[in-house]
GUNU-422358 format. One record per residue (C-alpha): residue number from 0; chain; y negated, x, z; residue in three letters. Coordinates in nm, 3 decimals. Each point is the difference from the previous one (the first is absolute). Layout:
<pts>
{lumfi=NUM | zalum=A | north=Y | east=X | up=Z | kolti=ala}
...
</pts>
This chain:
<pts>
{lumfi=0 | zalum=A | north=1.685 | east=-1.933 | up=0.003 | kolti=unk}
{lumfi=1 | zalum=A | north=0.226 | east=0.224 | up=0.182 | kolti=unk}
{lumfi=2 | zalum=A | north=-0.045 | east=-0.189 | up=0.379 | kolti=unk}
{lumfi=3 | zalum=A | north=0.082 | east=-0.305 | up=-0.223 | kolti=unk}
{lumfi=4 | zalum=A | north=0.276 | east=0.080 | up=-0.151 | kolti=unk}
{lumfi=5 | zalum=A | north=0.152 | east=0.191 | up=0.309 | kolti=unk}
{lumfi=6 | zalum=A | north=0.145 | east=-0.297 | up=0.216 | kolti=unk}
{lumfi=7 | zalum=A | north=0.181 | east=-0.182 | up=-0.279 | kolti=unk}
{lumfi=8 | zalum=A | north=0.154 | east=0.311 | up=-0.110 | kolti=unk}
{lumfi=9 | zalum=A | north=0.099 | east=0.038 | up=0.355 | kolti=unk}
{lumfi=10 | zalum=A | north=0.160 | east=-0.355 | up=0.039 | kolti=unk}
{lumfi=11 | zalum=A | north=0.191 | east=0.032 | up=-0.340 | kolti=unk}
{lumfi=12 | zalum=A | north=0.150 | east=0.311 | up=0.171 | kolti=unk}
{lumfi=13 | zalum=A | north=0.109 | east=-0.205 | up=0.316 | kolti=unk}
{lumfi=14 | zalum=A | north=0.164 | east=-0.220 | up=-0.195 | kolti=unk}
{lumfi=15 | zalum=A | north=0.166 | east=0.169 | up=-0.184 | kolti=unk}
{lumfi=16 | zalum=A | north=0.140 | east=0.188 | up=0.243 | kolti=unk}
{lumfi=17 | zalum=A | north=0.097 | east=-0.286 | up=0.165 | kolti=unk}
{lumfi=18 | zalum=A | north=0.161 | east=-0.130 | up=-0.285 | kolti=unk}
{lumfi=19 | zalum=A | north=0.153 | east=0.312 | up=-0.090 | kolti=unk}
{lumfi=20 | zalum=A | north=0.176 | east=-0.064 | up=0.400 | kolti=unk}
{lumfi=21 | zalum=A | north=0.069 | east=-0.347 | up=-0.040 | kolti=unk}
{lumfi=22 | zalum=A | north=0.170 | east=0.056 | up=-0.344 | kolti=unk}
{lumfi=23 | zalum=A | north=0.121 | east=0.330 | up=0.091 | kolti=unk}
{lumfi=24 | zalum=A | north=0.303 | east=-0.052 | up=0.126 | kolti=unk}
{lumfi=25 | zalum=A | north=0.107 | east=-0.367 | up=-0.177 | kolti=unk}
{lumfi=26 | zalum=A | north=0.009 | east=0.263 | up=-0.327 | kolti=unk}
{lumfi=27 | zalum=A | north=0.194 | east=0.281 | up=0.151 | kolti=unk}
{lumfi=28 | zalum=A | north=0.258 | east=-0.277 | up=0.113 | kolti=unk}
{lumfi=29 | zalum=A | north=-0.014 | east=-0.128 | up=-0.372 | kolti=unk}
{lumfi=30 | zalum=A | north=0.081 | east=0.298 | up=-0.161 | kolti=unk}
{lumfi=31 | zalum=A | north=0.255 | east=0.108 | up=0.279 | kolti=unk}
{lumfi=32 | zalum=A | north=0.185 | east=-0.360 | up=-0.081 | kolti=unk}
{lumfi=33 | zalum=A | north=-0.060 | east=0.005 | up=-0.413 | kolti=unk}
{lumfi=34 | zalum=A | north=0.155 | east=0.403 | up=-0.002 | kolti=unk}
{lumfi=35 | zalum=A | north=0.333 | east=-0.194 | up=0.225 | kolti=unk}
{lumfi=36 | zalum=A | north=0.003 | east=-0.329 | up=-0.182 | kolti=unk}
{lumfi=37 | zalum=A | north=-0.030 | east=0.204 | up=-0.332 | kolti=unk}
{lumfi=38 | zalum=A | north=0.248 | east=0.242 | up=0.075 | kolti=unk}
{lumfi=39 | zalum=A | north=0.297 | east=-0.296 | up=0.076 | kolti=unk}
{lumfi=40 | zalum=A | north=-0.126 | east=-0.214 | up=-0.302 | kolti=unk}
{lumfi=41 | zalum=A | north=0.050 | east=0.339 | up=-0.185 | kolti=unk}
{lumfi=42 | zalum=A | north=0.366 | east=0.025 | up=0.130 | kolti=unk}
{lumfi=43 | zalum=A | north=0.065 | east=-0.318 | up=-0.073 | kolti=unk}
{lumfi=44 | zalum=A | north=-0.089 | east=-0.041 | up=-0.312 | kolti=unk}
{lumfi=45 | zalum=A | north=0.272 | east=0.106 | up=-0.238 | kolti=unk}
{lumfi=46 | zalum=A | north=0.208 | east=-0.244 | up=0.163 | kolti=unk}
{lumfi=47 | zalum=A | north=-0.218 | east=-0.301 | up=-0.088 | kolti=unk}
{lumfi=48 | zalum=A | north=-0.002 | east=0.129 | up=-0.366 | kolti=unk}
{lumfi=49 | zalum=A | north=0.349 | east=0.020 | up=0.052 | kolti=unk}
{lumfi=50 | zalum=A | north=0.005 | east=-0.347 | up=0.061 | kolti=unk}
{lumfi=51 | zalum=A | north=-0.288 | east=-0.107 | up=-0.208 | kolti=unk}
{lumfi=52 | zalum=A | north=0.234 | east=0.096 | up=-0.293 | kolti=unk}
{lumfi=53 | zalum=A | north=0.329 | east=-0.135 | up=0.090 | kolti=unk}
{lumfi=54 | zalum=A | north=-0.151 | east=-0.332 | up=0.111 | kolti=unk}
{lumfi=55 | zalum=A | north=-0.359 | east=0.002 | up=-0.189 | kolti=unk}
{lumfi=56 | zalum=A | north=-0.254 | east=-0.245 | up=0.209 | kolti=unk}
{lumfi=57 | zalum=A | north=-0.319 | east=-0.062 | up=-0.164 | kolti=unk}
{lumfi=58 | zalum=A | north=-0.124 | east=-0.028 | up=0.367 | kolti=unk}
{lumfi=59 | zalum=A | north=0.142 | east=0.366 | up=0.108 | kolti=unk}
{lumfi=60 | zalum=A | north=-0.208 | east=0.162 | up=-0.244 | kolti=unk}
{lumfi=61 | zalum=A | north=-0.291 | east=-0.026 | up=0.179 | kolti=unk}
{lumfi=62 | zalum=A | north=-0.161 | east=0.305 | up=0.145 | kolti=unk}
{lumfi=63 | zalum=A | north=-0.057 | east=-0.107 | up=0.361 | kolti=unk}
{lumfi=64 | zalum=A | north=0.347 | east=-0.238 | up=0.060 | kolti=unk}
{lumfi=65 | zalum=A | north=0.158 | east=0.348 | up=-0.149 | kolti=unk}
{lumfi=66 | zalum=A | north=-0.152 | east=0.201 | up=0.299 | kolti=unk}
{lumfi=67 | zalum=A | north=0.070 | east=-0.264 | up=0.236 | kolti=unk}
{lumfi=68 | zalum=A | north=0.349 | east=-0.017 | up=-0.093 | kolti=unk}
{lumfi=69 | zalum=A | north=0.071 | east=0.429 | up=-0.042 | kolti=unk}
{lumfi=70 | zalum=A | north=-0.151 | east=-0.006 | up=0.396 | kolti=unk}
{lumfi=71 | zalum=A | north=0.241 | east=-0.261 | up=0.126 | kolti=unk}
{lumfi=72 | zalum=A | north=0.284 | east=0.174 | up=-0.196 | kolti=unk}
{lumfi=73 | zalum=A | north=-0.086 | east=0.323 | up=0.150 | kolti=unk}
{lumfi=74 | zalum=A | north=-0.032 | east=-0.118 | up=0.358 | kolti=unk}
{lumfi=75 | zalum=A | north=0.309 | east=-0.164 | up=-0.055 | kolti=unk}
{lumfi=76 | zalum=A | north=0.185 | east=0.340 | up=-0.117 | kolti=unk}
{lumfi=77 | zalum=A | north=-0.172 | east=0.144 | up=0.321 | kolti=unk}
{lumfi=78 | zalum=A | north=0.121 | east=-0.220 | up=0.228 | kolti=unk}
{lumfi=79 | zalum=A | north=0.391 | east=-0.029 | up=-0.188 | kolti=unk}
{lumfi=80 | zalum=A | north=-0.028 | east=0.379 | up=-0.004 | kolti=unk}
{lumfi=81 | zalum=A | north=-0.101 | east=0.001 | up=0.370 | kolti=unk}
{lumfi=82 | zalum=A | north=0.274 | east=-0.207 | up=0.096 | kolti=unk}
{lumfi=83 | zalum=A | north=0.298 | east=0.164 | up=-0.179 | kolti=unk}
{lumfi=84 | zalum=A | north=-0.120 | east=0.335 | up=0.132 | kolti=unk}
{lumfi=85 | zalum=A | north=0.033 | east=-0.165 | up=0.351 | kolti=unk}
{lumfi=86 | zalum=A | north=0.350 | east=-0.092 | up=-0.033 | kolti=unk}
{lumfi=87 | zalum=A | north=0.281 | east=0.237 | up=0.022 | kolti=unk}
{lumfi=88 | zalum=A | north=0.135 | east=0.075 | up=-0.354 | kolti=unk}
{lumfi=89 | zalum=A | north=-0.355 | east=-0.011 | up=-0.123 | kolti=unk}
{lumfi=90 | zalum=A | north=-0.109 | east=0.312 | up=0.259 | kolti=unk}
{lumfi=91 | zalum=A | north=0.293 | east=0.141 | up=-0.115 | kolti=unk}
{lumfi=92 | zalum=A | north=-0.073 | east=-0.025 | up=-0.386 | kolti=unk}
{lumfi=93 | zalum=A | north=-0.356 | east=0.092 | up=0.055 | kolti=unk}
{lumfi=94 | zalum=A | north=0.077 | east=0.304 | up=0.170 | kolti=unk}
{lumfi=95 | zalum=A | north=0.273 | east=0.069 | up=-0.311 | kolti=unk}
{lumfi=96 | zalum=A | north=-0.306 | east=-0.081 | up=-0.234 | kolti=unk}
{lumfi=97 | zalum=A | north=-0.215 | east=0.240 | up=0.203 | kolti=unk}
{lumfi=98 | zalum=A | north=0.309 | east=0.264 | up=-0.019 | kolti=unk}
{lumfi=99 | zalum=A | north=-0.026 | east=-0.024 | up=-0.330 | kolti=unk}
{lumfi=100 | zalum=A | north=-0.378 | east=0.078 | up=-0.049 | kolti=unk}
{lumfi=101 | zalum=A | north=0.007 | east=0.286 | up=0.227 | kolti=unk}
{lumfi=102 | zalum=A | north=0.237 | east=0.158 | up=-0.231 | kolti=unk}
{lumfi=103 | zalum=A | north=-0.278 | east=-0.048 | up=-0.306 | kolti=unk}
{lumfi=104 | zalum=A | north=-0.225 | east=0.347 | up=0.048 | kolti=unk}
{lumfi=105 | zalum=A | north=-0.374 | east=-0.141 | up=-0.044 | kolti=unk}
{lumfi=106 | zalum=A | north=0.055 | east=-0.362 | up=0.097 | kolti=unk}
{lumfi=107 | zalum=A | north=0.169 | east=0.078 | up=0.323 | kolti=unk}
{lumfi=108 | zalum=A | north=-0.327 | east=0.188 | up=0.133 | kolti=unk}
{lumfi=109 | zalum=A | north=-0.233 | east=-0.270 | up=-0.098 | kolti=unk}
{lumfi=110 | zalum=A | north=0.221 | east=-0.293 | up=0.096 | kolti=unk}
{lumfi=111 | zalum=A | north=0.091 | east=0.184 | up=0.354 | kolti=unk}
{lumfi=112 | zalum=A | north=-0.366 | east=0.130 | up=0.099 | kolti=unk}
{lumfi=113 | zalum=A | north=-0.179 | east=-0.434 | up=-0.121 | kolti=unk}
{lumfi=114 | zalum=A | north=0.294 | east=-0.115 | up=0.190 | kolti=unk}
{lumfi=115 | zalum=A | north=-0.061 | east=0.211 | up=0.335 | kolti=unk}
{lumfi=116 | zalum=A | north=-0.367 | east=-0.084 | up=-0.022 | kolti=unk}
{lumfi=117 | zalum=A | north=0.097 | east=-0.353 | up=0.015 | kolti=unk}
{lumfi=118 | zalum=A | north=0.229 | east=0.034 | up=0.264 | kolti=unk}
{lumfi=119 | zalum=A | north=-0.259 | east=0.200 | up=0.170 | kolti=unk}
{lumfi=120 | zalum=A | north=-0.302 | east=-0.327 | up=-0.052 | kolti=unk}
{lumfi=121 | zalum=A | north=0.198 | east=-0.256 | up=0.077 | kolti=unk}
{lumfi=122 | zalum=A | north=0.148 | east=0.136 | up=0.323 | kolti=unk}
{lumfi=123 | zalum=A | north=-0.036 | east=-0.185 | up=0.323 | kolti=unk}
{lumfi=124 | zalum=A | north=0.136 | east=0.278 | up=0.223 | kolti=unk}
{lumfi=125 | zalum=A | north=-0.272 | east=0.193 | up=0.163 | kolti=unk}
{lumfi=126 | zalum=A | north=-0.203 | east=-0.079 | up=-0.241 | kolti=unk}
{lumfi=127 | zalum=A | north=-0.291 | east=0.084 | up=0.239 | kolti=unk}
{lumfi=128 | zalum=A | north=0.157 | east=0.369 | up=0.038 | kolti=unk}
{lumfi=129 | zalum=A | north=-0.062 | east=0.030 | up=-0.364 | kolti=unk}
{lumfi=130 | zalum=A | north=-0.372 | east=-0.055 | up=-0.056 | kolti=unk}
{lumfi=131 | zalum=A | north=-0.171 | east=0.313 | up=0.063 | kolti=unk}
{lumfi=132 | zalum=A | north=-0.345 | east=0.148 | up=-0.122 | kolti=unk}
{lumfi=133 | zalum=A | north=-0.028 | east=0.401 | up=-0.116 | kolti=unk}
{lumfi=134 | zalum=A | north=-0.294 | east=0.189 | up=-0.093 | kolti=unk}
{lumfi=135 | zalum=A | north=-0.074 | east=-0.071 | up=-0.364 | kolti=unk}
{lumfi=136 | zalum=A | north=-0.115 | east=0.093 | up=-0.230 | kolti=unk}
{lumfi=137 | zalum=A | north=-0.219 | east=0.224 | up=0.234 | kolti=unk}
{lumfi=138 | zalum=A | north=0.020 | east=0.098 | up=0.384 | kolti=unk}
{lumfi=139 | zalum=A | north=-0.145 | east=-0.299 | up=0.147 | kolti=unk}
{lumfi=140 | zalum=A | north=0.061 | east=-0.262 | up=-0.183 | kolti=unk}
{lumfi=141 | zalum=A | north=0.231 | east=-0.212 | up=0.059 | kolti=unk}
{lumfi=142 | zalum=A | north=0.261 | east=-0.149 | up=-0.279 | kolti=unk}
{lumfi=143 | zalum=A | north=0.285 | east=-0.347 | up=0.104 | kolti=unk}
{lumfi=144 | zalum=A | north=0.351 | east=0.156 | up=-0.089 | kolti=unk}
{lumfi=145 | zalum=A | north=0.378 | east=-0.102 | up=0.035 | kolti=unk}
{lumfi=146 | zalum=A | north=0.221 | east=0.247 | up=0.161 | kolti=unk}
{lumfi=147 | zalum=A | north=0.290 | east=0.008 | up=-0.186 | kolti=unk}
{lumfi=148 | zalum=A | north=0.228 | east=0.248 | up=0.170 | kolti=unk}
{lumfi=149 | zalum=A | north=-0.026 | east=0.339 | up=0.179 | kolti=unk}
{lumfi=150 | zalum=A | north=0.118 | east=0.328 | up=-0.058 | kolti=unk}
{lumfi=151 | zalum=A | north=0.015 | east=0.391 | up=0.127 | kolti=unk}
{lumfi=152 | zalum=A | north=-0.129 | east=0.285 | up=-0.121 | kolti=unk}
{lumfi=153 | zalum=A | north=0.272 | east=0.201 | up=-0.104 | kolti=unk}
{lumfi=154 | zalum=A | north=-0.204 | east=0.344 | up=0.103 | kolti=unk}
{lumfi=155 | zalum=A | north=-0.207 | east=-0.107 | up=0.320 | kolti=unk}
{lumfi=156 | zalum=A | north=0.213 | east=-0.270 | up=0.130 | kolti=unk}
{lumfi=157 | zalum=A | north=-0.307 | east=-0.220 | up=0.021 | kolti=unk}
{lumfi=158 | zalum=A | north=0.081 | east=-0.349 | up=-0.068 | kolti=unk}
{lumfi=159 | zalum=A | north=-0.190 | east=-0.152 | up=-0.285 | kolti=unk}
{lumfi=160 | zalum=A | north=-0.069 | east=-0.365 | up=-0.136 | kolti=unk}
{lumfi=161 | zalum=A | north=-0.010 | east=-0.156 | up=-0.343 | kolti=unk}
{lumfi=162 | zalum=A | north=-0.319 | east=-0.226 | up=-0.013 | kolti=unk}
{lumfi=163 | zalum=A | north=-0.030 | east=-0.233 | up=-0.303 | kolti=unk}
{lumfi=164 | zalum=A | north=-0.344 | east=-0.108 | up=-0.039 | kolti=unk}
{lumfi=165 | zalum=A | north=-0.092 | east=-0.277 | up=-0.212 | kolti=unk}
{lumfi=166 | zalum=A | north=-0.358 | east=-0.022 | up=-0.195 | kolti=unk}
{lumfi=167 | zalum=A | north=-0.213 | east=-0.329 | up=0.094 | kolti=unk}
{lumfi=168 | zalum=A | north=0.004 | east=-0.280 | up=-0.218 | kolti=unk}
{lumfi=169 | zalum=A | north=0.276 | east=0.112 | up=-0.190 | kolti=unk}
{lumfi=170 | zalum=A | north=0.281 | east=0.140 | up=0.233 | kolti=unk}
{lumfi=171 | zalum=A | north=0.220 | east=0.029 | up=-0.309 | kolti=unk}
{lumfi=172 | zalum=A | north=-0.122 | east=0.347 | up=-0.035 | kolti=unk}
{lumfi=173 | zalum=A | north=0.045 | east=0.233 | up=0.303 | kolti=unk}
{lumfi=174 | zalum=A | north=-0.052 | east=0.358 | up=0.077 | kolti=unk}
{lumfi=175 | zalum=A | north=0.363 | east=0.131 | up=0.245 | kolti=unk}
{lumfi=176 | zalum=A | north=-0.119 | east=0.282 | up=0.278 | kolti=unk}
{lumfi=177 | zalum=A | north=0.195 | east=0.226 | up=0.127 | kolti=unk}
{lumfi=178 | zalum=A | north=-0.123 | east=0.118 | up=0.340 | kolti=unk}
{lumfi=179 | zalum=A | north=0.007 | east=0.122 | up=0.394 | kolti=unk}
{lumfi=180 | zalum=A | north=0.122 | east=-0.274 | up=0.163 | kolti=unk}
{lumfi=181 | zalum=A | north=-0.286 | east=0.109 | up=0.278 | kolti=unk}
{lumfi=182 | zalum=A | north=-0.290 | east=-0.125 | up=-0.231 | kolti=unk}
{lumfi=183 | zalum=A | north=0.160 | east=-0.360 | up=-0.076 | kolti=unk}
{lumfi=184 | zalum=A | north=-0.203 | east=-0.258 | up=0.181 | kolti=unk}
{lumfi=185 | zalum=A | north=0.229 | east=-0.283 | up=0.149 | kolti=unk}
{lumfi=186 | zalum=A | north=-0.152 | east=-0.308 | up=-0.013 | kolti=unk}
{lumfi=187 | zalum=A | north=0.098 | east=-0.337 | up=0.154 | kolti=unk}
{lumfi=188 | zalum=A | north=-0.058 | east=-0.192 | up=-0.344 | kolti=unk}
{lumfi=189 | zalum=A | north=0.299 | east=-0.269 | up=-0.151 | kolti=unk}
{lumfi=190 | zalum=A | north=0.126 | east=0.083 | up=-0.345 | kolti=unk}
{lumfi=191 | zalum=A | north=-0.227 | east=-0.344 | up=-0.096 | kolti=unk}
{lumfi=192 | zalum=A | north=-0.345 | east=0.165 | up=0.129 | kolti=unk}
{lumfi=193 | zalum=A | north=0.063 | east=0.298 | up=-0.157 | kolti=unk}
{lumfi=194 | zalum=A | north=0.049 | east=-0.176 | up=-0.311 | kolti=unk}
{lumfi=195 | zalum=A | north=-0.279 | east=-0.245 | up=0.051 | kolti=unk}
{lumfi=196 | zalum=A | north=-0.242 | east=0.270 | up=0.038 | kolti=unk}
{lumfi=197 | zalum=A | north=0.100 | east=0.198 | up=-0.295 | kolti=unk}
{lumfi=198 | zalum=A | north=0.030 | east=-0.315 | up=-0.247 | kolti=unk}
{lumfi=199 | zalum=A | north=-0.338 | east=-0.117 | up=0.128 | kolti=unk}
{lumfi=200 | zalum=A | north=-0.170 | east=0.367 | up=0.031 | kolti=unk}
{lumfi=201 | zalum=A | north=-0.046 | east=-0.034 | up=0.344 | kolti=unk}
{lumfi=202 | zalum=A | north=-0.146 | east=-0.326 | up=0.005 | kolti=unk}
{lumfi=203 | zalum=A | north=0.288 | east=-0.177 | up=0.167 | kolti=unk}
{lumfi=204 | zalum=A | north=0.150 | east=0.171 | up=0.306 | kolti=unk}
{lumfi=205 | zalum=A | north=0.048 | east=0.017 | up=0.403 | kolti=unk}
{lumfi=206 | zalum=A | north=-0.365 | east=0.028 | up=0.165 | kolti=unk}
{lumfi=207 | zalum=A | north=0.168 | east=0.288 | up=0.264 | kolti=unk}
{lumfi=208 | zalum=A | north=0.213 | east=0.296 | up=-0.207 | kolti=unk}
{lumfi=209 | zalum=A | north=0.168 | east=0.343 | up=0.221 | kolti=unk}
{lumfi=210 | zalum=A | north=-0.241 | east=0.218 | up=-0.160 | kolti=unk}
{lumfi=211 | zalum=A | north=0.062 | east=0.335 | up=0.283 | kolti=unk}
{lumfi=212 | zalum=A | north=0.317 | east=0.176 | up=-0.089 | kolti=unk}
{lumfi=213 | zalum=A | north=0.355 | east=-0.068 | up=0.203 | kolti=unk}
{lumfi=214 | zalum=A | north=0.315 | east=0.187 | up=-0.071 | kolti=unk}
{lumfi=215 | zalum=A | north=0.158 | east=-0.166 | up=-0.257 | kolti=unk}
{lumfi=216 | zalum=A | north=0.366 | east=-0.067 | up=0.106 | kolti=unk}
{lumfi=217 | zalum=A | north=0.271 | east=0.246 | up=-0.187 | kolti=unk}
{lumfi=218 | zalum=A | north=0.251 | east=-0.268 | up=0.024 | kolti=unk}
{lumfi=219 | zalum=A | north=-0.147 | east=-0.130 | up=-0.342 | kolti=unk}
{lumfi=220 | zalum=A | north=0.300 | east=0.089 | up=-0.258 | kolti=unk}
{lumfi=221 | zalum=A | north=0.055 | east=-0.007 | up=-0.339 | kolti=unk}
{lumfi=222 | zalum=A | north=-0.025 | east=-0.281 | up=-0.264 | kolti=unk}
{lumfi=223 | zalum=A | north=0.289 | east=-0.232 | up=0.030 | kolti=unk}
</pts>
């Protein structure tokens, strides 16, 4: 009963491996897309209610046309809000607004360290410089990082790098390393491999990776 038994047990294993592969990834991307698209249709939202009750439309009270309409409102606030901030008087009142927040004790930590990080991600300029790997969490093991800036050891002199390293699968939680700049692993990864790999736990990436340690450059400096 057991040598019967055996090879379809085996085959429904197979495929559903194979399934869990094929579909693998197509849900990843799904959630990935539903946690953005909710997130703007969440932003947007109060303003269609806004709307819905100045000008009531039996058609805008509709679930789905009220998420489809709170995304294209918040892409458009993006992009408006992208634009003025390119301009001169808008740089100029954003960095007044900004002024403004760093004078507000709690808020100005938060808003200053999300808006470095962001600066620091999106980045073009040596972004390559910037990928690294360090031992973690145990010698040997290898963890993707961001260096973020450098620094000195006020007693030993020995210079010293700020690593933020960003758990797979959800990189919105992060672990920040403070270490020898001698045990940071440069690597010759893009700031879009790196983040391939950790979205996709590894499954998406460059077939070679710089694995044997270089000296990382001390050039690297701090957080614009």
């Amino acid at each position: 009963m057991k040598s019967v038994l055996t090879y379809p047990i085996r085959n429904m294993q197979r495929y559903i491996l194979a399934g869990i592969i094929t579909i693998g990834p197509l849900f990843v991307t799904y959630l990935i897309f539903s946690f953005l698209f909710g997130s703007l249709a969440k932003a947007g939202l109060p303003v269609v209610l806004f709307f819905d009750t100045i000008f009531p439309q039996e058609w805008l009270r509709q679930p789905w046309i009220q998420s489809v309409v709170a995304i294209v409102l918040t892409l458009i606030m993006l992009y408006v809000a992208g634009r003025v901030t390119s301009l001169v008087i808008g740089r100029q009142a954003f960095s007044l607004f900004e002024a403004v927040l760093e004078r507000l004790p709690f808020i100005a930590k938060v808003y200053t360290s999300v808006r470095q990080l962001l600066d620091t991600m999106m980045t073009k300029k040596e972004s390559s410089q910037r990928v690294v790997l360090i031992d973690f969490p145990i010698a040997g093991q290898k963890s993707i990082g961001f260096l973020t800036r450098t620094m000195t050891d006020s007693t030993t002199g020995e210079p010293l790098a700020a690593v933020l390293l960003p758990n797979a699968i959800n990189p919105t939680s992060a672990f920040l390393q403070v270490l020898p700049l001698d045990c940071v692993v440069d690597t010759d990864m893009t700031m879009e491999q790196a983040m391939s790999m950790i979205m996709t736990g590894g499954a998406v990436g460059p077939d070679t990776i710089r694995f044997t340690r270089t000296r990382v450059s001390e050039t690297v400096g701090p957080l614009a």
